[in-house]
N, C-alpha and C positions, 0 to 999 in steps of 0.2 A: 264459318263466316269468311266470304269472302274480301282480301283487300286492296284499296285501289289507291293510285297517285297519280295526282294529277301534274301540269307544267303548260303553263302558260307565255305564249309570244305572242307578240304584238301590243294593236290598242286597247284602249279603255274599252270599246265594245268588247272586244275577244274576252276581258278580265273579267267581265259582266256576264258573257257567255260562260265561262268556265267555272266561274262558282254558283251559276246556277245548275252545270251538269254535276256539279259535287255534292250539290243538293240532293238533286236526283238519285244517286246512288246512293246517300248514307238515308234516303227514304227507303230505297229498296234493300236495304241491310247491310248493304259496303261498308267497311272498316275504312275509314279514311288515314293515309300513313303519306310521311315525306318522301318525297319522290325520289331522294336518295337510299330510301332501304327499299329490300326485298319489296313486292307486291305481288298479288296475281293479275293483275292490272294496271296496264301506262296508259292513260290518256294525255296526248300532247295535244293542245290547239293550236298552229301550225299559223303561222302571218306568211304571206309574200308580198309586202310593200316592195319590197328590193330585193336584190340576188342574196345579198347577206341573209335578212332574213330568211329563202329560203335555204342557204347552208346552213342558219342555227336550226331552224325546223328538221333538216335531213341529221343534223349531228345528235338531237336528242332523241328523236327517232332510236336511233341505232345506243345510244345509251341506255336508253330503256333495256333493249334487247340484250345488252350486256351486261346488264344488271340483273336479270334470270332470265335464261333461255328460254323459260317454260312459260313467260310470264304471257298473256294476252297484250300486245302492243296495240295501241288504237289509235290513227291519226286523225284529226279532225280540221275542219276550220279553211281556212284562203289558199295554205301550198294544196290541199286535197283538191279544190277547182280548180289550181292552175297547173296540177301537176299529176293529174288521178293517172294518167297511162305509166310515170316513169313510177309509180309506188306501187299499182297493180303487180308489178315486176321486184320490189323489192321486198326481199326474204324476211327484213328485218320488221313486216308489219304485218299484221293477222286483219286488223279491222281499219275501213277507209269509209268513215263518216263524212258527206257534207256536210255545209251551212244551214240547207233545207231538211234536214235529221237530225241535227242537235237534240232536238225534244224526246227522241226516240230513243238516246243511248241504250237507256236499260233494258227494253224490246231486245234494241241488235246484239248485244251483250248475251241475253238468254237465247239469243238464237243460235250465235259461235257455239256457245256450250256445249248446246243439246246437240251438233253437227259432228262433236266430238274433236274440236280443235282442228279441223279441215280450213283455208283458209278460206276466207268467208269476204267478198268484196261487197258493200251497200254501191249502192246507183245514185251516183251525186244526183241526176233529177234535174229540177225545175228551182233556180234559188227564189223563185216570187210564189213556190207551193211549199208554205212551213205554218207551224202552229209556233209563233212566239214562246221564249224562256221566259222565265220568270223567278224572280229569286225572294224569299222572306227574312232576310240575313245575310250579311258579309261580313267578311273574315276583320274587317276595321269597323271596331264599334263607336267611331265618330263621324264619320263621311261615306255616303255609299254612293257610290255609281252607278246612274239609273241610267239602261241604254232604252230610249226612247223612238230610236228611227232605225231604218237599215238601207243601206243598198244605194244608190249612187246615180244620176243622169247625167252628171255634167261631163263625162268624156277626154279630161283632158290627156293632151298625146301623151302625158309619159305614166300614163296611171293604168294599173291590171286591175284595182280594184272592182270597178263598174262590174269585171266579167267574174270577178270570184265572186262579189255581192249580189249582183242584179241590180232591179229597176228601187228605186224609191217603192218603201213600204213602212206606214208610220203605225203607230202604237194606239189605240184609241185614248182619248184622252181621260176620260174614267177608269181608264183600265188602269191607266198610268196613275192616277188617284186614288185608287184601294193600294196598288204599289207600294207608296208615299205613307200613307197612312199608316201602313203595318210594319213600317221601318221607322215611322216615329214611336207609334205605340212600341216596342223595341228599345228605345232609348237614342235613335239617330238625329243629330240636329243638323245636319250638314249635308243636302244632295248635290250628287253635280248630274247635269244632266247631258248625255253622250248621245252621239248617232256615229255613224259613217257620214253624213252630210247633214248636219243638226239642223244646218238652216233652210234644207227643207220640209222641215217637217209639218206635214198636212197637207202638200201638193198633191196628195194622190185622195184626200177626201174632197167631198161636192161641199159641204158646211164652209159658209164663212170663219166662222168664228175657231174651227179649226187649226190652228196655224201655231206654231212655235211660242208667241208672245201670248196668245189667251194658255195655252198652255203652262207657261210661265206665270203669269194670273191663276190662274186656279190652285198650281202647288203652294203660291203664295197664303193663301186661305188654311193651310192645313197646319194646326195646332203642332207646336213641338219642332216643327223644322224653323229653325231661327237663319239658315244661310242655305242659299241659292244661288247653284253656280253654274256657268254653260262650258261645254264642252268648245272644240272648234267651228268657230263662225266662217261665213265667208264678209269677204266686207263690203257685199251689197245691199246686204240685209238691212244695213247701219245708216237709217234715215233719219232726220230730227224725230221724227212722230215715234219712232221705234224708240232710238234713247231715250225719250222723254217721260216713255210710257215707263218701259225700263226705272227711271231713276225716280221713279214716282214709288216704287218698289220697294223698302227699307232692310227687306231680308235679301235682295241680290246683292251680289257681291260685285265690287267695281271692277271687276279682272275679266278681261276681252282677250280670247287667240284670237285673231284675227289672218286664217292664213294668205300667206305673200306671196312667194315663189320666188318672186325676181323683183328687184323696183326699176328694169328696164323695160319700154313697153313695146320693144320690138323681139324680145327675149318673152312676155306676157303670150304675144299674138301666140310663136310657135307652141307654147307652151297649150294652147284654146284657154286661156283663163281669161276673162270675159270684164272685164276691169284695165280701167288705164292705171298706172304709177299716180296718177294728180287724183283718180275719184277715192284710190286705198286712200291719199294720204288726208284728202276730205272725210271719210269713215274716221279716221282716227281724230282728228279735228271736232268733228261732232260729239265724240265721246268724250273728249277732254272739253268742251263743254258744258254738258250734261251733267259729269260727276267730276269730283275732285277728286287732282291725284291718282286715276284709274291705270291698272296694271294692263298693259297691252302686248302683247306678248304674239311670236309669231313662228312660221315655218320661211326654210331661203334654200334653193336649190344651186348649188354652182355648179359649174362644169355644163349645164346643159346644152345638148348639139346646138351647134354656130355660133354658141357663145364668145366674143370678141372682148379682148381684154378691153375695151372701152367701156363694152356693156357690163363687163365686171364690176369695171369704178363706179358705173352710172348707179348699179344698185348699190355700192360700199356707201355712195355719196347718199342716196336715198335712204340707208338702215339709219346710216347718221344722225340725215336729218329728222326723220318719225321720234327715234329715240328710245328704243323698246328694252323693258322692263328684259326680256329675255328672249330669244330666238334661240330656234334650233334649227341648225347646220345639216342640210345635207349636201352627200354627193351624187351628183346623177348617177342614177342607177339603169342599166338598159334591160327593159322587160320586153321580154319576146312576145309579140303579140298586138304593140300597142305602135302610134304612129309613128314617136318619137326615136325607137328602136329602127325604122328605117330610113331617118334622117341622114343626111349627107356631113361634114365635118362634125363627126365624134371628137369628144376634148380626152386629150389623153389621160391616164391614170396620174401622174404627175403633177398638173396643172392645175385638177381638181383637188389634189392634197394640196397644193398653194391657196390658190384659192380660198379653201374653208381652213385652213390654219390662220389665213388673216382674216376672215369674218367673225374666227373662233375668238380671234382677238380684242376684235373690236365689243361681242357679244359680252365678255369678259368685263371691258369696261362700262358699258352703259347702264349693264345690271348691276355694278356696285353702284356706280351714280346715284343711280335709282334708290337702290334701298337707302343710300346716306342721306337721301332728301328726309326720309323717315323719323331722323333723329329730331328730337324735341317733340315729337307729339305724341299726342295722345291717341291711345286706341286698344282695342282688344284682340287676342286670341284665342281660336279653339284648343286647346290642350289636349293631344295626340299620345304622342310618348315619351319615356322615361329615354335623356342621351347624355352623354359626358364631354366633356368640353377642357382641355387642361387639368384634367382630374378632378372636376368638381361635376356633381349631377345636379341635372336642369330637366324640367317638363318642358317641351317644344314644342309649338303650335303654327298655326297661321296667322295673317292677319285676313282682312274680309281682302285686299292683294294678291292675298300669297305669298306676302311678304313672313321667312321662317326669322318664327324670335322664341326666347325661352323665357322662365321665369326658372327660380331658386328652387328645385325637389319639394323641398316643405310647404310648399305658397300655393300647390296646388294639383289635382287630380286628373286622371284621363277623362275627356270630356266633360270638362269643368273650364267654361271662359275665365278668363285674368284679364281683367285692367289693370294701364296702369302710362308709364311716358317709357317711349322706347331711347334708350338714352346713350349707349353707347354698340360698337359695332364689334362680336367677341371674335368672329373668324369675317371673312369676304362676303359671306353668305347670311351669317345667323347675325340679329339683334338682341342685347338684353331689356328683356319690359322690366320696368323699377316702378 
């Protein structure tokens, strides 16, 4: 029997990818082992959001390889299309999977074999010619991530996605409901539902009723899933009619990414993001509305080309004022290829570490804020896992927010809800429910 390990970068698509090629293989008889020991098999899924990204993709890569010389390295996933000429040349990889051959692993797998360990390159292809993964189990037996959409139109200058993913390609929506179904049957109470651009999902079918929100409608329907959660939105999507429909919903959950980039709307243009600073902070508006108390939650780019320290304040002043549950900091990253990359005033490496040190800052406080409004009320959590806190253990869960709280060891089980009143705050982050 042969054994494999697998390792995963990037997003919640990629994670969704990669335990269903794990699938794959322990179907075809693979020993599945921690990617720290021996294997005869490294599968790495490989992100290139950013340059970093591709250094950790190139640094496990070559761990792999160091971890048995003999072993079959396999690269897969976003650095493979943006990077398939510079890995065709490196020693340290035997197999170079696209996005469009995910499904195929175990084929190209017995193909390497029988070549006799000859290094063996697949043909990245066509990313809009793939036969969808699919997964019957994930590794967390409370919440599964269901990727629903793939691929990307919206173009913006500083983004390589588009070209590693392709065009928009959505999931039938039945398909997506045996999905659902057979991870409740399972014991799953909690989906979150992922894309690469979630919120278009269905732009490429002719059906009305196709669209992201019937889609959300229909998991709603399906016995056993008690919470329903979305992936990244944009905040166009976020119209009265849309929330309403939303919050007519009892098993969605109030918790909105909605992502930002910048809250400067001259920093927005360069960027092609298609939204002014005044219509996001209408989308957020709408939802706090709609539901009480909803988690909104965001992405912030600094440093981006001709970013003018005015324009800095302008967005510090706009995170301020929205008030978000949590954001995540990045630094402009330059990807070769994209418009952005051949923009005129680059911001130095410096200014960009200023920069996200004081948003890191500001992020810091609005998400305690946040949760502290939490205290005295009442509400429930899904129950996750067993963690220690000052030496005492506690089961840890969510709120329908995302808000992390625990209860007492004794009080309760893995995927088993607690009520109860969240009552005091044990570290920055965590609540006790009592």
């Amino acid at each position: 029997m042969r054994t494999a390990a697998l390792h995963n970068l990037g997003c919640k698509v990629n994670s969704y990818e990669t335990e269903a090629m794990q699938q794959l293989l322990e179907v075809a008889g693979y020993q599945i082992v921690p990617f720290h020991e021996k294997a005869d098999v490294y599968l790495i899924n490989t992100c290139s959001v950013t340059n970093m990204a591709d250094r950790k993709s190139r640094q496990m890569l070559h761990r792999a390889r160091k971890q048995n010389p003999d072993a079959v390295v396999v690269a897969a996933g976003c650095y493979v299309q943006s990077a398939s000429e510079e890995l065709k040349k490196d020693l340290a990889v035997d197999v170079i999977i696209g996005n469009n051959k995910k499904q195929d692993l175990v084929e190209i797998l017995e193909e390497y074999f029988q070549e006799k360990h000859q290094v063996h390159v697949i043909d990245i292809g066509n990313t809009q010619e793939y036969e969808e993964l699919k997964i019957s189990r994930i590794a967390d037996h409370t919440r599964a991530f269901l990727k629903v959409q793939d691929g990307c139109n919206q173009f913006c200058s500083y983004c390589i996605i588009p070209y590693t993913r392709g065009r928009v390609r959505s999931r039938r929506s039945e398909d997506v409901e045996s999905e659902v179904r057979t991870l409740a049957e399972k014991g799953y109470r909690e989906v979150v539902l992922t894309g690469i651009h979630l919120s278009s999902y269905g732009v490429d079918f002719t059906e009305e009723k196709e669209n992201l929100l019937g889609l959300i409608q229909r998991i709603h329907r399906i016995p056993g899933i008690e919470r329903i959660r979305l992936g990244s939105l944009e905040p166009r999507i976020v119209t009265e009619e849309f929330a309403s429909e939303l919050a007519a919903l009892p098993k969605l959950c109030p918790h909105f990414h909605l992502s930002l980039q910048s809250g400067c709307d001259e920093t927005l243009k360069r960027m092609n993001r298609h939204y002014t600073a005044a219509e996001y902070a209408r989308g957020c508006e709408i939802l706090r509305k709609a539901f009480e108390q909803p988690a909104i939650t965001t992405d912030v780019i600094v440093g981006f080309p001709g970013e003018t320290e005015e324009e800095f304040q302008e967005t510090k002043r706009f995170l301020e004022q929205i008030g978000f549950y949590e954001m995540h900091i990045f630094k402009y990253s330059r990807r070769a290829g994209t418009r952005a990359d051949r923009m005129p005033e680059q911001i130095p490496e410096q200014i960009k570490t200023l920069r996200s040190d004081e948003l890191l800052e500001l992020e810091k406080r609005l998400s305690e804020q946040y949760r502290r409004s939490f205290l005295g009320r009442k509400t429930e959590i899904l129950l996750e896992e067993e963690t220690q806190i000052d030496g005492k253990a506690y089961m840890i869960g969510h709120t329908r927010e995302y808000v992390k709280a625990v209860v007492p060891l004794e009080k309760g089980r893995k995927n088993q809800m607690a009520e109860g009143v969240l009552t005091e705050m044990l570290t920055p982050e965590i609540l006790l429910l009592s």
